[in-house]
C-alpha positions as CSV (number, residue, x, y, z in Angstrom):
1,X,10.7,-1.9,6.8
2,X,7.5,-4.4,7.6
3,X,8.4,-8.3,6.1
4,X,5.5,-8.7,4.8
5,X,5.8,-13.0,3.9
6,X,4.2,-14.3,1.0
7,X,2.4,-17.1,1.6
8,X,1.9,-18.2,-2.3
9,X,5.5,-19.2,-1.4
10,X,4.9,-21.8,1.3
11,X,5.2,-25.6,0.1
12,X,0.9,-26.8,0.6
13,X,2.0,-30.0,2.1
14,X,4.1,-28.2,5.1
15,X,2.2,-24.9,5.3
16,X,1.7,-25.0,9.0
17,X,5.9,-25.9,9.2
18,X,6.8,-23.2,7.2
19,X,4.3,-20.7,8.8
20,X,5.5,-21.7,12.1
21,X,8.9,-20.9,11.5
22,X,7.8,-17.2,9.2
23,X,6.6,-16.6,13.5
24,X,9.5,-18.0,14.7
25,X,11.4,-15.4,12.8
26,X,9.5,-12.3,13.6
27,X,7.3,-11.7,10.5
28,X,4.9,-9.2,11.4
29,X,2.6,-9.6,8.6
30,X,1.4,-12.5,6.0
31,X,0.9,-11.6,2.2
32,X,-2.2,-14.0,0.5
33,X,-2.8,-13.7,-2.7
34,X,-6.2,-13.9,-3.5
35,X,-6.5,-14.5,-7.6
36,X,-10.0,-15.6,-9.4
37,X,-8.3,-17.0,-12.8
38,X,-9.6,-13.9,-14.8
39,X,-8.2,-10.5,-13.6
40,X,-5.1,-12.8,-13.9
41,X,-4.5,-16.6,-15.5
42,X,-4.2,-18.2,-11.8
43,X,-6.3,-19.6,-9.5
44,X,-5.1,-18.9,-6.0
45,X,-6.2,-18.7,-2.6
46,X,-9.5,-19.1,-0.5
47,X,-10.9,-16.8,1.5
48,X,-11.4,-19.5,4.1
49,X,-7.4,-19.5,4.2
50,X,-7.4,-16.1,5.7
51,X,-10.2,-17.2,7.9
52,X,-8.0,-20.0,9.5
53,X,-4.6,-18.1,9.5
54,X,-6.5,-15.3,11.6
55,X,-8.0,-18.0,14.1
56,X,-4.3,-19.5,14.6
57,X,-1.7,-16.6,14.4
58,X,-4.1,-13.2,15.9
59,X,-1.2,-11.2,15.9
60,X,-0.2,-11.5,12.3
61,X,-0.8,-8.6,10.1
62,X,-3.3,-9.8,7.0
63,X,-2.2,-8.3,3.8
64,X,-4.8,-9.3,1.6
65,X,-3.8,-8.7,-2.1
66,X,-7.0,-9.2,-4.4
67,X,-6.2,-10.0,-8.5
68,X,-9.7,-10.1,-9.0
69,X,-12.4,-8.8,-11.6
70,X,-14.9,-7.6,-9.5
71,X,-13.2,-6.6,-5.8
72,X,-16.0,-5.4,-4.3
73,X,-17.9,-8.4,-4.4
74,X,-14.8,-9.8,-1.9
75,X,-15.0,-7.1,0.5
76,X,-17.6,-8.0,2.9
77,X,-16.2,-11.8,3.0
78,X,-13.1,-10.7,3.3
79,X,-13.5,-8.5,6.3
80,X,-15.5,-11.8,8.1
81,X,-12.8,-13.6,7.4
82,X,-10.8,-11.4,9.4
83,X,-8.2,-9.4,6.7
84,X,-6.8,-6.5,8.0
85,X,-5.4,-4.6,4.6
86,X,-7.2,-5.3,1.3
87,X,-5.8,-4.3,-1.9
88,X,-6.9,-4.5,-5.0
89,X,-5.7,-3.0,-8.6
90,X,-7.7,0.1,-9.9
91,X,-7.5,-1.4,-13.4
92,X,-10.4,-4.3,-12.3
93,X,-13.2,-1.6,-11.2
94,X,-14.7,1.8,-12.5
95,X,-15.7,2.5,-9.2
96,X,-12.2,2.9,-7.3
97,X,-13.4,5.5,-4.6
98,X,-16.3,3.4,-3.6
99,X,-14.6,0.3,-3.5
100,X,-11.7,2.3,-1.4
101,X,-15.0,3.7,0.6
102,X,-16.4,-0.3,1.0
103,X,-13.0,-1.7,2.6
104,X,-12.4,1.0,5.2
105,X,-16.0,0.6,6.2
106,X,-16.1,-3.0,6.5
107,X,-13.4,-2.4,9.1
108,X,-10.4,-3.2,7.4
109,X,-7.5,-1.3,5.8
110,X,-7.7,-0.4,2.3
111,X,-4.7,-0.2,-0.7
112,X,-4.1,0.3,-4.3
113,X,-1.9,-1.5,-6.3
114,X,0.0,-0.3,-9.4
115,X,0.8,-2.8,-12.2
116,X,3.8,-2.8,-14.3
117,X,2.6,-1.3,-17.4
118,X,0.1,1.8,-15.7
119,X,1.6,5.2,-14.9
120,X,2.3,6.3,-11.3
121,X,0.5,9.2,-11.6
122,X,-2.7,7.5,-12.2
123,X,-3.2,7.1,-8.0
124,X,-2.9,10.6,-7.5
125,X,-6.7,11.2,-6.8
126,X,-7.1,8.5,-4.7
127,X,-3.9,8.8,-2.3
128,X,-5.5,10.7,0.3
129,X,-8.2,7.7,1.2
130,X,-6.1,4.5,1.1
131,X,-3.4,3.0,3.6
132,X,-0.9,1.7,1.7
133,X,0.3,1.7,-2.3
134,X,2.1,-1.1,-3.4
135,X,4.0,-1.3,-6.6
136,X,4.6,-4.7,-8.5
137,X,7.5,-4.8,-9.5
138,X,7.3,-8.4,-11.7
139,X,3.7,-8.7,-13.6
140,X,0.9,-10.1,-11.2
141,X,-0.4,-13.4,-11.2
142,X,2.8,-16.1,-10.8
143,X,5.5,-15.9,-7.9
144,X,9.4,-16.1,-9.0
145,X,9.5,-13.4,-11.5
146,X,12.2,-11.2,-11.9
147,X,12.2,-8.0,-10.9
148,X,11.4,-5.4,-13.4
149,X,13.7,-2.8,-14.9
150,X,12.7,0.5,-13.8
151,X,10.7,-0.3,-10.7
152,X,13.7,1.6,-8.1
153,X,12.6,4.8,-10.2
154,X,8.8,4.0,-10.1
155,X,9.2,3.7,-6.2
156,X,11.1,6.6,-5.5
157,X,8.2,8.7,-7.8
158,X,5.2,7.0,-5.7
159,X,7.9,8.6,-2.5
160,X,8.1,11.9,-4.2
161,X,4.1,11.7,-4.5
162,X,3.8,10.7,-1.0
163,X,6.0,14.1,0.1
164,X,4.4,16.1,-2.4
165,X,0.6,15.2,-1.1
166,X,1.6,15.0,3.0
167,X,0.1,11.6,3.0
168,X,0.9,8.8,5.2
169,X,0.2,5.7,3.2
170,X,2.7,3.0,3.7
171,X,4.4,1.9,0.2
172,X,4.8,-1.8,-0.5
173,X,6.8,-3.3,-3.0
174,X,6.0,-6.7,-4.6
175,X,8.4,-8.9,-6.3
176,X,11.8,-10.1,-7.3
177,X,13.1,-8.1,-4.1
178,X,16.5,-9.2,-2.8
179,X,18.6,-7.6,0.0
180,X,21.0,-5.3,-2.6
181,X,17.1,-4.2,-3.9
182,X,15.9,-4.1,-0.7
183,X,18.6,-1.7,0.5
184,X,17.7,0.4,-2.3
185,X,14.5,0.2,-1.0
186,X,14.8,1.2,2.2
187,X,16.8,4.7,1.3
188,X,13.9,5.5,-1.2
189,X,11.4,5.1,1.8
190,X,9.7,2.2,1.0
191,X,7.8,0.6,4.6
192,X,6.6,-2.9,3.5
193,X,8.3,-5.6,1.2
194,X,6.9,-8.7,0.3
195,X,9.1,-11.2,1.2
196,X,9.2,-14.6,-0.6
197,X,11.5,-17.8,-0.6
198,X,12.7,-16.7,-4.5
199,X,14.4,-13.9,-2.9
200,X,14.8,-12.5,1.1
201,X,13.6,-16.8,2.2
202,X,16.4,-18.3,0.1
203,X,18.5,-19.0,2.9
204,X,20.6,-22.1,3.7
205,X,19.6,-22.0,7.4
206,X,16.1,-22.0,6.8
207,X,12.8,-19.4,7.1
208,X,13.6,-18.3,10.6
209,X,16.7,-17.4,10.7
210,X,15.8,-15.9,7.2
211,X,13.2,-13.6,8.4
212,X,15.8,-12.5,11.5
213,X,18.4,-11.8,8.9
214,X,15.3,-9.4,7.2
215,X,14.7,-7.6,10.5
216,X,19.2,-7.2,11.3
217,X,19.4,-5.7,7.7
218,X,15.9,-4.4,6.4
219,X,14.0,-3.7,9.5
């Protein structure tokens, strides 16, 4: 499985430290929350953030998660900035196909997230046009949630829909994910976790040695 590092996680004052070490470590991708304060009652990050992370780590995987009321007015701003997977939740758009249809043409990858309360089944017409699915497991919006009861079962169905379908999406998970979870995780089929320092990152040797520990026993 991909560590996919939240960077909602990262102390503001040392975010360059911290992201350094995430590097260090081997994370293959960064997680950035984009939220507009509506969709969800948080404020969180700039789109120039994106912009500057791309400029100093090229190689780093942008998994751009939008909580937004209106995603496709993000999408062409997003792609300048240089994201390489956009999701956003089907919930904040009647217009999921052509939102699905704006990302991929603006060059960059696109997903669909599933909250807590809306039925897995809900993706199935739109699992054959999007490159990953994540499921949040904890309610969107604030970091350090615990992780939901009954999100192991949601997984393994969004697996069973992935088999059923012959699609290639790669499933994501998103919050309150620890290595006994993340095990379970891994059996089911799951290919990307977001990783944060509330869970995978709460090591005593620090973020580097955290994200190595993530590649020995999740990778």
């Amino acid at each position: 499985m991909l560590n996919s590092a939240s960077i909602i996680n990262c102390s503001f004052l040392h975010m360059k430290e911290e992201l350094d070490q995430l590097v260090a470590g081997g994370t293959p991708m960064f997680h950035i929350d984009l939220m507009d304060g509506h969709y969800v009652p948080n404020l969180c990050m700039p789109i120039k953030l994106i912009e500057e992370l791309k400029k100093n780590y090229p190689q780093i995987i942008m998994d751009v998660h939008i909580m937004v009321t209106d995603p496709s007015s993000y999408v062409r701003r997003l792609a300048d900035a240089g994201a390489d997977y956009v999701s956003f939740h089907t919930d904040a758009t009647r217009f999921v196909r052509r939102t699905i249809n704006e990302i991929r043409a603006a060059g960059m990858k696109p997903g669909i997230l599933i909250n807590p309360s809306q039925r897995i089944d809900h993706i199935e017409p739109f699992i054959k046009y999007v490159d990953m699915i994540t499921l949040m497991t904890v309610e969107p919006g604030f970091a350090g949630q615990p992780f939901l009861e009954g999100g192991m079962e949601r997984l393994q169905e969004i697996a069973d829909l992935r088999r059923k379908h012959g699609c290639e999406f790669l499933i994501n998970v998103d919050g309150g994910i620890d290595y006994e979870k993340g095990r379970r995780c891994k059996e089911i089929g799951v290919d990307v976790i977001v990783g944060t320092v509330h869970n995978i990152f709460r090591q005593p040797e620090g973020l580097t040695e955290a994200c190595r520990r993530f590649n020995r026993e999740l990778g």
